[in-house]
C-alpha positions in Angstrom: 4.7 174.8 94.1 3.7 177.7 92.2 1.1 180.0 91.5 -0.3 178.0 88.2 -0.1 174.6 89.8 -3.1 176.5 91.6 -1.4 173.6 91.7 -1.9 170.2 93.6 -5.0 172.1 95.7 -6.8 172.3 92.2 -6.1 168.9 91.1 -7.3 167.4 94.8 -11.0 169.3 94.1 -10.3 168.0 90.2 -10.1 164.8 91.3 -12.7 164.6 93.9 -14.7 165.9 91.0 -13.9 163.4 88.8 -14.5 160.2 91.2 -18.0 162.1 92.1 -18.8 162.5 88.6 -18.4 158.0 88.0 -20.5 157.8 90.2 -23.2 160.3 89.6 -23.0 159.1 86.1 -23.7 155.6 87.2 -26.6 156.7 89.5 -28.0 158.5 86.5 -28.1 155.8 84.2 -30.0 153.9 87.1 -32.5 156.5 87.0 -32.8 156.6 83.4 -33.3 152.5 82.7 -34.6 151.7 86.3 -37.0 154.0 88.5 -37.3 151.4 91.2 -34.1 151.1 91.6 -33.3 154.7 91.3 -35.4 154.8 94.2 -32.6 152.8 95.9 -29.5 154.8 95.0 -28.0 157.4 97.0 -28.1 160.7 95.6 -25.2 162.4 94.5 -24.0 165.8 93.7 -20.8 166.5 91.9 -18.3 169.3 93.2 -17.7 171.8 90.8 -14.0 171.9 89.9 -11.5 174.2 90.3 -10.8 176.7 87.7 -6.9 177.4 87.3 -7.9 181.1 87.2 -10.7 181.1 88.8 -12.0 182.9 92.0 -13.9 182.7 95.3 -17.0 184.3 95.7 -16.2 184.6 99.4 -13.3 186.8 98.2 -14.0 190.0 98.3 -13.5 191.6 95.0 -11.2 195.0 94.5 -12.8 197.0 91.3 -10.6 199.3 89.5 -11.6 203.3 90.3 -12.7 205.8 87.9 -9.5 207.6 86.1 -8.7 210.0 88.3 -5.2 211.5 89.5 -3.5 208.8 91.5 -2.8 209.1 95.3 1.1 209.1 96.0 2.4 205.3 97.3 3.0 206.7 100.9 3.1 204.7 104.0 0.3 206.5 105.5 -2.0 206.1 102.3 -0.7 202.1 101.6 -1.0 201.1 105.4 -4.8 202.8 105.4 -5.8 201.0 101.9 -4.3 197.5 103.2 -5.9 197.7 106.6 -8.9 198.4 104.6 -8.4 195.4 102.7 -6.5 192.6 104.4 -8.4 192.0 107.3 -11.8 191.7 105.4 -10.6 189.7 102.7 -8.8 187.1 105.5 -11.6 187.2 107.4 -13.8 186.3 104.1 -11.7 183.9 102.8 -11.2 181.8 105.9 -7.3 182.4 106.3 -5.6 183.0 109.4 -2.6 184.8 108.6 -0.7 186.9 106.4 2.4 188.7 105.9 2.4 192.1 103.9 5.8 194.2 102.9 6.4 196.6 100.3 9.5 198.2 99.2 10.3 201.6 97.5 13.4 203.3 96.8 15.8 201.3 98.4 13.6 201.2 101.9 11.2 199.3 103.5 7.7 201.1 103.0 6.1 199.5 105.0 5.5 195.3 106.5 2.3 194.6 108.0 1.5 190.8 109.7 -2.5 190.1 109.4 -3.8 187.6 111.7 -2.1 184.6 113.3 0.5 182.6 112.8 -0.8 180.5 115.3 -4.1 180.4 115.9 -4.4 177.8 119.4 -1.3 179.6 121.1 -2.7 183.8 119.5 0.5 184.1 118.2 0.1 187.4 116.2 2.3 187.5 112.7 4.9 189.5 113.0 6.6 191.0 109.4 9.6 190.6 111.0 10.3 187.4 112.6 7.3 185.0 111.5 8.4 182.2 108.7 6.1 181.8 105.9 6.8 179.2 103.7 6.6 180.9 99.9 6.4 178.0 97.8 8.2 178.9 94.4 9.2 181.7 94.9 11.9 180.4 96.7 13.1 179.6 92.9 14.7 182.9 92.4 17.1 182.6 95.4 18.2 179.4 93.5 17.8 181.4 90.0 20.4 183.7 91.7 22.6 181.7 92.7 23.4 179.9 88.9 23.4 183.9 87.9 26.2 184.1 90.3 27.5 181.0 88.6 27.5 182.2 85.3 28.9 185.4 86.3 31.7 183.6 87.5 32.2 182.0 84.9 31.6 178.4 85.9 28.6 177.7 84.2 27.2 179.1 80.7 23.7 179.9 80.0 24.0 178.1 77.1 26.3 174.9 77.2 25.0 171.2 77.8 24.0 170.6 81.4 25.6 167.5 81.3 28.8 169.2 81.3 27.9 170.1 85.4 26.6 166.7 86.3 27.4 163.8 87.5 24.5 161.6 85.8 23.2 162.2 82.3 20.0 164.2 80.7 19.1 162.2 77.5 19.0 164.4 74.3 15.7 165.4 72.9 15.5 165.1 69.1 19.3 165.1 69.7 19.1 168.7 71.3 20.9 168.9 74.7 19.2 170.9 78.0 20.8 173.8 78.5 20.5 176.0 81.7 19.0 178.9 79.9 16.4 176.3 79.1 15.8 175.3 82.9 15.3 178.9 83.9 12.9 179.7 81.3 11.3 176.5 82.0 11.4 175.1 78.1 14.0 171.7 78.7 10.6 170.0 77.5 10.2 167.9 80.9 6.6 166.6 81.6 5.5 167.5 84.8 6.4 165.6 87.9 4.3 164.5 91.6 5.9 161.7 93.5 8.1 163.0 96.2 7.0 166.4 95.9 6.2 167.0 99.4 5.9 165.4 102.7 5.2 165.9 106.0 6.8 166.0 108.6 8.9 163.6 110.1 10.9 163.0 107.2 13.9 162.4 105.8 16.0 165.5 104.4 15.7 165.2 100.7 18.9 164.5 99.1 19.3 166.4 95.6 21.6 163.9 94.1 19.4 160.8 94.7 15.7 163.2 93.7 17.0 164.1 90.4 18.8 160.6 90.0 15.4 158.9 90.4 12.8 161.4 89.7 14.1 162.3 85.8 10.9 163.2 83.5 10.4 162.6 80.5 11.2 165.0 77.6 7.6 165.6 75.6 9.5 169.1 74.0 12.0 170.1 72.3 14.4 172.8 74.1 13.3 176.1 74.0 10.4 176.7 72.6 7.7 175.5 75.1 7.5 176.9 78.2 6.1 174.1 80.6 6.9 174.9 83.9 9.3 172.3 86.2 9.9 172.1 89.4 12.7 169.4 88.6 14.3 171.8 85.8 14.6 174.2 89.0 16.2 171.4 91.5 18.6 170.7 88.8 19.7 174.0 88.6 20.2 174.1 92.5 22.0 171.0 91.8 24.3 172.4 89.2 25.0 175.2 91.5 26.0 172.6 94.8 28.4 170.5 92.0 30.1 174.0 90.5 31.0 175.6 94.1 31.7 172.6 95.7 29.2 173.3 98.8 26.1 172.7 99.6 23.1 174.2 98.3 21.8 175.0 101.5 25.7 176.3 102.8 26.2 178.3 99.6 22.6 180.0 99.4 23.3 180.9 103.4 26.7 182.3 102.1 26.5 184.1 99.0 23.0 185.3 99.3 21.6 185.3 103.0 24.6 186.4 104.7 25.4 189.4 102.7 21.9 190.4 102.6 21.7 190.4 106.4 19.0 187.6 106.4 19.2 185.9 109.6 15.3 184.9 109.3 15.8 182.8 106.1 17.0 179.2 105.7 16.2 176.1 102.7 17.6 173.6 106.0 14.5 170.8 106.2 14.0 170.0 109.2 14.1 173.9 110.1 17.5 175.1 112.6 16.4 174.9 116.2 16.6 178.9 116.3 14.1 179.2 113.7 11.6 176.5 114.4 9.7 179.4 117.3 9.4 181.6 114.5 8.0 179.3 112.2 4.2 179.8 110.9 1.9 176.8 111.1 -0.1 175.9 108.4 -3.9 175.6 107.9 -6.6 174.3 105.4 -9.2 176.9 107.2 -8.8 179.4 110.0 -11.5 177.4 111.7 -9.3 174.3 111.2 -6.6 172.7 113.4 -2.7 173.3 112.6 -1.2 171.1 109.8 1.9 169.1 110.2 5.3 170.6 108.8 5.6 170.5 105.1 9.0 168.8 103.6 9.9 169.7 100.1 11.5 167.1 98.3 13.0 168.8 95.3 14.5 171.5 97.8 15.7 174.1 95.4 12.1 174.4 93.9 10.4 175.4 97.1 11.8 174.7 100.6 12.5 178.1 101.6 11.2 179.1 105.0 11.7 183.4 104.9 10.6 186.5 107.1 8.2 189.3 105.2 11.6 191.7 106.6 13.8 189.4 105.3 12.4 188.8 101.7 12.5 192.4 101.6 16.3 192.8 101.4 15.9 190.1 98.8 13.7 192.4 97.1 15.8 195.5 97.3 18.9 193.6 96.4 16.7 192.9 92.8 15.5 196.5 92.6 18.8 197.6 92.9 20.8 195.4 90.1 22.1 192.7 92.6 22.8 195.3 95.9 22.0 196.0 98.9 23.5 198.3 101.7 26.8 198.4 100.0 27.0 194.7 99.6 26.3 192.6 96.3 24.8 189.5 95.4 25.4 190.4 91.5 27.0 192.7 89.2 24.9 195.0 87.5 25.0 193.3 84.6 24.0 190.2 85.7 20.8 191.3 87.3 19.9 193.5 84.4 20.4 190.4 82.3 18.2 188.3 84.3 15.7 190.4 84.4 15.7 191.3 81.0 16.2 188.3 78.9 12.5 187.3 77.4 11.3 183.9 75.8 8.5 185.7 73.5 6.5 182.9 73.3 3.3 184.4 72.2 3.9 188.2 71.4 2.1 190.4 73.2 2.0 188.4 76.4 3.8 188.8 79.3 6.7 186.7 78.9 9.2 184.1 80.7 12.7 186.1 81.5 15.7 184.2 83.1 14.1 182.6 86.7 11.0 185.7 86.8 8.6 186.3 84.7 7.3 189.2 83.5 4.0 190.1 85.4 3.6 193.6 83.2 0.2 195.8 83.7 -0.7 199.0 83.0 2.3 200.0 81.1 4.7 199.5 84.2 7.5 196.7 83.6 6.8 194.6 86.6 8.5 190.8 86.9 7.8 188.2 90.0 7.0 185.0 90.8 4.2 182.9 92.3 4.5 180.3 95.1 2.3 177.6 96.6 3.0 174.8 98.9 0.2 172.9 100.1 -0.7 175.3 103.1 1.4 178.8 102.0 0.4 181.0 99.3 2.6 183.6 98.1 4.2 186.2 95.2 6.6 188.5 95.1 6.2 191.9 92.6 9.1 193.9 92.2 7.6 197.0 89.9 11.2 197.6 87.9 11.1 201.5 87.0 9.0 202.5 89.8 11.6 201.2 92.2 8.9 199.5 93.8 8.8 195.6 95.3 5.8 193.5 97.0 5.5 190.6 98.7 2.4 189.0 100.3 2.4 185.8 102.1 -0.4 183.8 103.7 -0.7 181.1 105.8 -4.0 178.6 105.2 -5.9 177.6 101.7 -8.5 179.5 102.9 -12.6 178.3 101.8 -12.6 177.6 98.0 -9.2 178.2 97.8 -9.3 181.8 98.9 -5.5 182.8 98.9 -4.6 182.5 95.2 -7.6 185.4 94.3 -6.9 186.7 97.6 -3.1 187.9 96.4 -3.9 188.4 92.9 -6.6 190.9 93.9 -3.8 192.6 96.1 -1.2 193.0 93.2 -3.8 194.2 90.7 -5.6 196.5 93.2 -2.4 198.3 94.3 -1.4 198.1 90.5 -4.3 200.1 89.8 -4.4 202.4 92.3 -0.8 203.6 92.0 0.0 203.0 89.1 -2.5 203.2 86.5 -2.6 203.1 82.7 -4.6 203.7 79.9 -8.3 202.0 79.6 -8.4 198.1 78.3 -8.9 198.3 74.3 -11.8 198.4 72.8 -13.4 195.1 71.3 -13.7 194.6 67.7 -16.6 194.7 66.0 -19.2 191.4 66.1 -18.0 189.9 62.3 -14.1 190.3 62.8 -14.6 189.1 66.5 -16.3 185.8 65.6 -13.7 185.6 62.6 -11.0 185.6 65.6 -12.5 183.5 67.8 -13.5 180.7 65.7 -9.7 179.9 65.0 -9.6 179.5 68.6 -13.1 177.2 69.2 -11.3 173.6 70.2 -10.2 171.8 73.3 -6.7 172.6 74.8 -4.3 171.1 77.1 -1.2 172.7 79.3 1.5 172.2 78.5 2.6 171.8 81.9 1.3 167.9 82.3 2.0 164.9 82.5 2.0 162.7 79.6 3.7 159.3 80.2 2.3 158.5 83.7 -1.6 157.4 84.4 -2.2 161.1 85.6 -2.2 162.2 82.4 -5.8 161.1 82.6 -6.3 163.8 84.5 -4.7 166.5 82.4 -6.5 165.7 79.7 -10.0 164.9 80.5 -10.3 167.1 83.6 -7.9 169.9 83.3 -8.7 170.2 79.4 -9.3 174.1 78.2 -12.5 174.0 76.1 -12.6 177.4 74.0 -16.3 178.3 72.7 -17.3 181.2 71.0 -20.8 183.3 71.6 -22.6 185.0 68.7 -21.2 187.8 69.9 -17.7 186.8 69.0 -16.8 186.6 72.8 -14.7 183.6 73.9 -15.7 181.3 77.0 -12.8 179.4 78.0 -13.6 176.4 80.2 -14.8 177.8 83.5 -12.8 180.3 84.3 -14.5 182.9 86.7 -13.3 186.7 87.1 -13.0 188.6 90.6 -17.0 188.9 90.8 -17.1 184.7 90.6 -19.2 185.1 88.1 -18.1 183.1 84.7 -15.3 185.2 82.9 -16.0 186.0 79.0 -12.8 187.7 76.4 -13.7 190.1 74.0 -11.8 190.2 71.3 -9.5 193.3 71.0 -7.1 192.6 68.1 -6.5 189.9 65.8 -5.7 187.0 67.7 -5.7 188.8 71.3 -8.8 188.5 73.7 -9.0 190.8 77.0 -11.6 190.0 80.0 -14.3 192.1 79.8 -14.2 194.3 83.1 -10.5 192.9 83.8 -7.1 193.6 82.4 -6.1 189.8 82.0 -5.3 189.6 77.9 -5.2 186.1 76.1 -3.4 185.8 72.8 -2.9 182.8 70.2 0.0 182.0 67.9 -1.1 180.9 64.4 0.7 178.4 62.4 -0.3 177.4 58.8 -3.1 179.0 59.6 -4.3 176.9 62.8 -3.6 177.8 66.7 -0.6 176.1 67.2 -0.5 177.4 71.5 -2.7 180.1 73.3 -1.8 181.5 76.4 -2.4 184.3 78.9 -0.4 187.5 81.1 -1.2 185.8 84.4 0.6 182.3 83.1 3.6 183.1 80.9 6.0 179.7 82.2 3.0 177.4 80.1 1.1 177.6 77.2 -2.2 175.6 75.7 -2.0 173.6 73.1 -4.3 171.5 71.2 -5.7 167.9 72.0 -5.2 165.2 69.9 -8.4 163.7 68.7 -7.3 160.7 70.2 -7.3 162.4 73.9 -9.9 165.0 73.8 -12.2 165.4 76.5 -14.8 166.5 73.7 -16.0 163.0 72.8 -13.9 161.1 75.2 -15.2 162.3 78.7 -18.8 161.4 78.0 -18.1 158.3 75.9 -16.5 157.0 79.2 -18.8 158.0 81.7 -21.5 156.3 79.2 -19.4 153.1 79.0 -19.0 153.2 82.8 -22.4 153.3 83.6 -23.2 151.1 80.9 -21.2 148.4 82.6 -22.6 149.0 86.5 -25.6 148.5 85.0 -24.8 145.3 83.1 -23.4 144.2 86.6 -25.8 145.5 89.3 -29.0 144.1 87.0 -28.0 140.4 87.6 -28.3 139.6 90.9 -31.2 142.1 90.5 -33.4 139.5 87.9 -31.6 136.6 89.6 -33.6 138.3 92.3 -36.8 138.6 90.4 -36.4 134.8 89.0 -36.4 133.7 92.4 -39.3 136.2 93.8 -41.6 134.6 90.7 -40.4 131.1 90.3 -39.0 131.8 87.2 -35.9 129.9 85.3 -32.7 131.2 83.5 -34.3 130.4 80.1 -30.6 130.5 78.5 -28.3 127.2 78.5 -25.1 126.2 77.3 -23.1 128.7 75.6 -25.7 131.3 76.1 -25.7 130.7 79.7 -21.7 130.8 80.0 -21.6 134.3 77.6 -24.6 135.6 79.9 -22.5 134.9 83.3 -18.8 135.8 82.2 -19.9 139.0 80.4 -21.4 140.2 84.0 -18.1 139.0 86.0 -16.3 141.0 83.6 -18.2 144.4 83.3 -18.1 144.5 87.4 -14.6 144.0 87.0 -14.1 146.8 84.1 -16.3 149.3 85.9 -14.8 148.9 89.2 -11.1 149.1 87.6 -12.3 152.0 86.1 -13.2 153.8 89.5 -11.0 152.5 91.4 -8.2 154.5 89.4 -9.5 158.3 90.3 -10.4 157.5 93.7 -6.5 155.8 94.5 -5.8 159.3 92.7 -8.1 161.2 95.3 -6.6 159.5 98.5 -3.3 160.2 96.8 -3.1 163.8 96.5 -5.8 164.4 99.5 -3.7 162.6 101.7 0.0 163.7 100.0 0.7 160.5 99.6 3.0 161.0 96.8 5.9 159.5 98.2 5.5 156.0 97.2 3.2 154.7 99.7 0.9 153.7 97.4 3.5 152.3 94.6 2.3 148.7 95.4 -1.5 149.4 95.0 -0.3 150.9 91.4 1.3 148.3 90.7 -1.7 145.8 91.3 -4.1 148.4 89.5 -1.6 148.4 86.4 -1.4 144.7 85.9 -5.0 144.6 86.7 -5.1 146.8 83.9 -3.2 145.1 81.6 -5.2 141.7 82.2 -9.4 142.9 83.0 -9.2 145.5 80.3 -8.5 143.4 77.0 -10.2 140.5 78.3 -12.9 141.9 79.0 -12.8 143.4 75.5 -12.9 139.9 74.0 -15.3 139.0 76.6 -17.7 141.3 75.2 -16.6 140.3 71.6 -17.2 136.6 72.6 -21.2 137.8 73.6 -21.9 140.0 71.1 -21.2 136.6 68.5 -23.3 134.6 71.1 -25.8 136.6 71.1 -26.1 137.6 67.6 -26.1 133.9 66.5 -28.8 132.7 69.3 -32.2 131.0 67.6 -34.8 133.3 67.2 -37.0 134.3 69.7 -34.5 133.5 72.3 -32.8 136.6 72.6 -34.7 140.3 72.1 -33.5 142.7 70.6 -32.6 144.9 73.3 -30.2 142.4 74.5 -28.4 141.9 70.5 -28.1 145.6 71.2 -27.0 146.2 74.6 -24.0 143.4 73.6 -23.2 145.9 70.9 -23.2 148.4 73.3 -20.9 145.9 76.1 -18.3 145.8 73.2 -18.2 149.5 72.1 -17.8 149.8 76.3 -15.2 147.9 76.2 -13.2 149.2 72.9 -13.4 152.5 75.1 -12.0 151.2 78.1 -9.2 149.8 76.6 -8.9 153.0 74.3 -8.9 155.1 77.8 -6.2 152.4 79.4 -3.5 152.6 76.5 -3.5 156.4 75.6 -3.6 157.3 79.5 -1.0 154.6 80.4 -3.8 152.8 82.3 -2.0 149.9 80.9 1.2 149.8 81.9 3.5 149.0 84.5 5.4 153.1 85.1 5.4 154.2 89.2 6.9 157.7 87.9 4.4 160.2 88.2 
């Protein structure tokens, strides 16, 4: 439910990937060892997946102009440059609706509704009434509202959460979370799915039985990696419901809607009566039909349903240290507190602060946050010193995922255009640029995953960062794309810091004993890369699997083939005994270990595809995990048992191709099982 998480729309395309990929690998092999049959099998043609930072090509991209004096941020200028923009880039992008509002100086500049929120009935959007659902950002009303705590004096920034609940967080290393760790996102919890969100009907989530029955582990110690948490956010919500003494929904309506005058603004799943008119409906496409209702489960992280007029008191309250119209949500103080208060993680990167993070650019001191649900894509910008706040809302995926480059593009057009700085840095020269950038040649992982659940498969052999470095000295990391679509390269500008070339988006690596110990970059600051284990990376792994999973479809689909072919000719199994038994069970159980081995990305596909994250699949898990536990190893032994047979077979019985390919059966195997116990494959865990 955030910007990153490109979020569970990236992983759906990842994973569609991945199951295509199996299977593509299979067909290959086929093709390679068997023309005839190659003949026979379907072709097909992997997706490519989904960058986290990359972008559409049916986006239209917004190039920085020539220095030149920059025009004054007027309504009349703004409204002509968005109306300029918007439309098109909708239009491009496939999205039916957006909301547009900018603040200055206390006042609304100007709100613009693009589109339809409602695309059957021609509802236009209107800035001022339409809901959009914004995803995360909905985290800094509840960031706000544990400010107002600790203004009070009810909670402390810095004192054991457990002090505040009612159920325990287990120590890390013996270190406590604190609740400057949640809103900086470094308690260390893994990332967390189930429950995330529904549709509607559904229950209304309950906070106290979510965080009861949804607690992550702890892969970090507290504060000092960021690794961004959607549960670290619901238990702050939590913390403030417990403190007050009223609801989280009552005391956000209380202490931050109603003095802010926003009577287009609830967190109540299902929606009030009053407000379900005014609510948006979601889309894929444009050309697509309506989606159903989203329900968020962990409510505090993301179930906001807000106006573009209403966020933009929110925005103005901010801009103004915590008031608005003569009313105040927080002292001075406080707001200059939360906005201030950095987790340098990786100096000179934008950084996390208390709830926002820092989204700085040209010079100007800008903080925000990102939001994504699965049908709303949103940020809010507030531009600090300039006085200045954005907030951009739309209502569909749009083709290729068109919304996150669509709102990026926004931000760093109007950035540039307004408020420009000096010219990206110039890139070293080629020898200290390759000297940089082969610290950084490796494979990465976020460290926003998961790490004790079977989706950690994903993480690590899908979602994996793999750094190279040209001759040049310029990185290539993975496939990220710039606003052109085209694959993004990072010159090297100063020791240990990259910048796009033809972008403003810096990367930056933090050295320890003389190796990376995290990279990250400005667009990203609440998670960091880190490196892979050689035990997990995707380097040696990936293609040693998809090798051992063709391997085995072939094993399987070539018996009843030459049981075919014995029968066409007249010809006899020539093996007996042992031989025979090894020959037959060896078959059984590479079908078995090759189907296992599909059958877990494509449960993951239907999963996330269908957002069925909710435990509706919790029994198939189950029977996949003891499946697991039982084909896996015995399979293993299987191949063991074959390999002996074969090897000790009379000569002349058995060819050498076939003492080799049980050689190859066995290493198969050893990576299966290899695959099943780092990925928790094997196991019996339904937290994910």
């Amino acid at each position: 439910m955030d910007k990153a998480n490109g979020s569970l729309l990236k992983r759906i395309k990842t994973l569609s990937f991945v199951t295509h990929v199996w299977l593509t690998i299979a067909a290959s092999g086929l093709t390679l060892l068997s023309p005839c049959l190659a003949q026979q099998t379907p072709s097909l043609t992997p997706q490519s997946p989904a960058s986290p930072t990359s972008v559409s090509p049916a986006v239209p991209s917004v190039q920085p102009s020539p220095a030149q004096p920059a025009p004054l941020l007027s309504k009349q200028d703004l409204d002509a440059w968005l109306d300029g923009y918007m439309p098109y880039a909708l239009a491009r992008g496939d999205v039916a609706g957006a909301v547009v509002v900018v603040v200055k100086d206390g006042q609304v500049l100007t709100e613009k509704g693009y589109g339809y929120a409602d695309m059957a009935g021609q509802r236009p959007v209107d800035p001022e009434t339409t809901l959009f659902r914004p995803g995360s950002v909905s985290k800094l009303f509840t960031w706000t509202a544990a400010m107002q705590m600790v203004e009070a004096g009810k909670v402390s920034l810095d004192q054991d959460v457990n002090t505040y609940l009612d159920f325990r967080i287990p120590p890390y290393q013996s270190q406590p979370v604190t609740l400057r760790n949640l809103m900086t996102h470094t308690a260390g919890f893994e990332e967390t799915n189930k429950e995330l969100i529904f549709a509607e009907p559904a229950p209304e989530p309950k906070l106290d039985a979510y965080l009861k029955s949804h607690l992550p582990a702890r892969i970090f110690p507290p504060g000092q990696v960021p690794a961004y948490s959607n549960y670290g956010a619901t238990l702050a919500g939590y913390i403030v419901q417990r403190v007050s003494g009223e609801t989280f929904d009552d005391y956000i309506e209380r202490h931050i809607f109603a003095p802010l005058g926003m009577q287009h603004a609830t967190f109540r799943q299902p929606l009030p009566a009053a407000l379900k008119p005014l609510m948006s409906k979601g889309y894929e496409k444009a050309d697509g039909p309506a989606k159903t209702q989203e329900v968020v489960g962990p409510a505090p992280a993301g179930s906001s349903a807000i106006s573009g007029g209403d966020m933009a008191r929110f925005m103005i309250a901010h801009l103004q240290d915590g008031e608005y119209n003569g009313q105040r949500i927080l002292q001075a103080a406080t707001a200059q507190l939360m906005h201030s208060t950095a987790l340098n993680n990786i100096p000179p990167l934008n950084s996390m602060l208390l709830g926002f993070y820092q989204m700085n650019r040209n010079g100007h001191r800008i903080i925000g946050h990102g939001g994504d649900s699965q049908w709303f894509h949103s940020e809010l910008s507030l531009f600090l010193d300039d006085h200045v706040g954005m907030f951009v809302s739309m209502n569909s995926v749009g083709v290729d995922g068109a919304a996150g480059p669509i709102r990026q593009a926004l931000r760093e057009a109007i950035t540039d255009r307004y408020f420009p700085g000096p010219e990206p840095q110039k890139p070293l020269d080629a020898a200290a640029a390759r000297s940089n950038g082969a610290k950084l040649a490796g494979t990465f992982v976020t460290s926003r995953r998961e790490e004790t659940s079977f989706f950690s498969l994903l993480y690590y052999l899908l979602e994996a960062a793999p750094v190279s470095v040209g001759d040049d000295g310029r990185l290539t990391i993975g496939g990220e794309k710039g606003l052109s679509g085209q694959p993004q390269h990072f010159a090297a500008v100063a020791p240990m810091m990259w910048q796009g070339q033809g972008e403003k988006t810096r990367l930056a690596a933090r050295l320890a004993n003389g190796s990376v110990a995290v990279w990250g970059d400005d667009n990203t600051p609440f998670e960091v890369f880190m490196p892979v284990p050689l035990a997990k990376d995707a380097t040696w792994l990936k293609p040693a699997l998809f090798a051992s999973v063709a391997a085995l479809l072939l094993t399987a689909l070539f018996w009843p083939v030459n049981a075919l072919y014995r029968r066409r000719y007249g010809a006899q199994l020539t093996l007996r005994g042992a031989q025979a038994v090894s020959y037959r069970v060896t078959r059984v159980a590479a079908l078995l270990d090759a189907v296992l081995m599909i059958a877990w990305p494509i449960t993951m596909v239907v999963m996330f595809q269908t957002f069925a994250l909710n435990g509706t699949f919790d029994p198939l898990l189950t029977v996949l995990h003891w499946a697991t536990i039982v084909v896996f190893p015995l399979a293993l032994l299987v191949f063991l048992w074959n390999a002996v047979v074969v090897w000790t077979s009379r000569p002349g019985l058995r060819g050498l191709f076939a003492r080799l390919w049980s050689l190859v059966l066995v290493l198969s195997g050893v990576v299966l099982v290899w695959t099943g116990a780092v990925f928790h494959l094997i196991g019996t865990g339904l937290t994910y």
